[in-house]
C-alpha positions in Angstrom: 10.6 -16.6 -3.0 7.7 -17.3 -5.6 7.3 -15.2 -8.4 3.7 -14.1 -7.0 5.1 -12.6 -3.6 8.2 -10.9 -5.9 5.4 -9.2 -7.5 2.7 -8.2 -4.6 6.2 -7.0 -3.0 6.9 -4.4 -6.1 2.9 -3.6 -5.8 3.3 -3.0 -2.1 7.0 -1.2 -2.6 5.9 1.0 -5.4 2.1 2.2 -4.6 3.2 3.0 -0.9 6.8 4.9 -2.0 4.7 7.3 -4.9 2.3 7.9 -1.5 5.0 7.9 0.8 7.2 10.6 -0.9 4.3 12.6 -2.3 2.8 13.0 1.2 5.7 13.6 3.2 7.3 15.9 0.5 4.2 18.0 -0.3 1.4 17.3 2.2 -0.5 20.1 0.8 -0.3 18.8 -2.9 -1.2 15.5 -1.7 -4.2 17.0 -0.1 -5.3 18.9 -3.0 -4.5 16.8 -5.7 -4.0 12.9 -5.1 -4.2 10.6 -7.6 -3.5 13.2 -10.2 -4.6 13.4 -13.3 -7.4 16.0 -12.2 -8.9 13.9 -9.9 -9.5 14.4 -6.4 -9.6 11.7 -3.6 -8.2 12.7 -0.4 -9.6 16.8 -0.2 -13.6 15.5 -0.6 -13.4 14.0 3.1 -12.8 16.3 5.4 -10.1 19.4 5.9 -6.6 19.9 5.4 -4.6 18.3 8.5 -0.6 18.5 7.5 0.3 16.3 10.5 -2.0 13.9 9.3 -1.3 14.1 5.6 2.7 14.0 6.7 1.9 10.7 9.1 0.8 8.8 6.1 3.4 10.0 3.8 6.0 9.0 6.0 4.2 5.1 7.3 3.7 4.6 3.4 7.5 5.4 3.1 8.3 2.5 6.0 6.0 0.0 4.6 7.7 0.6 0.9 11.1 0.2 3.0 10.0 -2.9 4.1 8.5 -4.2 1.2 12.1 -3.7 -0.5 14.2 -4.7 2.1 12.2 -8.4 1.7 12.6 -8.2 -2.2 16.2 -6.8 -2.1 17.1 -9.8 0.4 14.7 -12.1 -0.9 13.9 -13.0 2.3 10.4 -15.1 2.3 10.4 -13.9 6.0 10.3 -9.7 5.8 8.0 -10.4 2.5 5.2 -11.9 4.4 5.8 -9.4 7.1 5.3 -6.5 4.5 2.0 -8.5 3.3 0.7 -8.5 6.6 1.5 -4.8 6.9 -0.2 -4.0 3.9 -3.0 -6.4 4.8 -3.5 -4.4 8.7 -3.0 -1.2 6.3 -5.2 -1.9 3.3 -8.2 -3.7 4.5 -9.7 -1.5 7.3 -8.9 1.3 4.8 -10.9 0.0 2.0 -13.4 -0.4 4.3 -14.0 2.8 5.0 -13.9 4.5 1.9 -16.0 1.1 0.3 -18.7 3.1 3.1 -17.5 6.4 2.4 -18.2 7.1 -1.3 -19.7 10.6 -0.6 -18.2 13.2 -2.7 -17.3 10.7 -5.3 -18.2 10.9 -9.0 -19.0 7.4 -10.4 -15.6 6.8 -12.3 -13.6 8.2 -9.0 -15.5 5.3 -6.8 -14.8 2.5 -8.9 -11.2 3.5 -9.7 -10.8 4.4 -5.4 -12.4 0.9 -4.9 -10.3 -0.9 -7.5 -6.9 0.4 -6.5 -7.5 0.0 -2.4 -8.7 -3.7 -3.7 -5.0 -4.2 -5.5 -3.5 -2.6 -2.4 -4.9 -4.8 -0.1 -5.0 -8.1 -2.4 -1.6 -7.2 -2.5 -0.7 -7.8 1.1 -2.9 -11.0 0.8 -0.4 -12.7 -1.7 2.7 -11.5 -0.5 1.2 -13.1 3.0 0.6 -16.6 1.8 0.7 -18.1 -1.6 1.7 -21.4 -2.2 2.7 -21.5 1.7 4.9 -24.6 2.7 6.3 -25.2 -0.8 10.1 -25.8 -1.7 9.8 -23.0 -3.8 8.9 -20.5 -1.0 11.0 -21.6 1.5 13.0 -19.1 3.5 16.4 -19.8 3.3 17.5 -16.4 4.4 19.5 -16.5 7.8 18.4 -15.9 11.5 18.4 -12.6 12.6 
């Protein structure tokens, strides 16, 4: 596995386990106050749903699983899986908030835009980079 999927993996793993847990564990908190820091991103579009908010906790939670299963096993396989996840995830959701900037503050659109941009770039490396080579064969076994 190249060093560049290793490291969209930990992106994907990491960004979608701080979600994951945060969302699931204290929808409410998550609602209110996601990012941190003061800021607000998820509370300026629309009203508190704690199904919702609990939904995305816990799919953030399977994608991080995923996403670590592939770098635990280093399995070129399950990593491009969790890329495509991520990419099926991350695109269509920077999408709408890329059209959805209402509410924002300058600062809080470019940081939004920024991070769902990693996110999703993300899943585009851990997909395909440097497909083919000897470096990023799969030489994990058959399931």
């Amino acid at each position: 596995m190249t060093t560049i999927r290793r490291a969209a993996l930990v992106v994907i793993a990491a960004g979608s386990l701080f979600v994951g847990v945060w969302a699931l564990a204290a929808p409410r908190s998550f609602y209110d106050d996601f990012p941190g820091a003061g800021r607000v991103w998820v509370a300026v579009d629309g009203p508190f749903n704690e199904h919702l908010v609990r939904d995305v906790g816990a799919l953030n939670l399977s994608l991080a699983f995923v996403a670590a299963y592939a770098l635990v096993t280093a399995s070129v396989a399950v990593g491009r899986a969790a890329g495509g996840a991520a990419l099926i995830f991350g695109v269509p959701h920077l999408a709408y908030h890329a059209a959805n900037l209402d509410g924002f503050d300058a600062g809080d659109s470019i940081a939004l835009l920024v991070s769902l941009t990693i996110a999703a770039g993300a899943g585009l490396l851990a997909v395909g980079p440097r497909l083919g080579t000897v470096a990023d064969r799969d030489t994990s076994p058959a399931p």
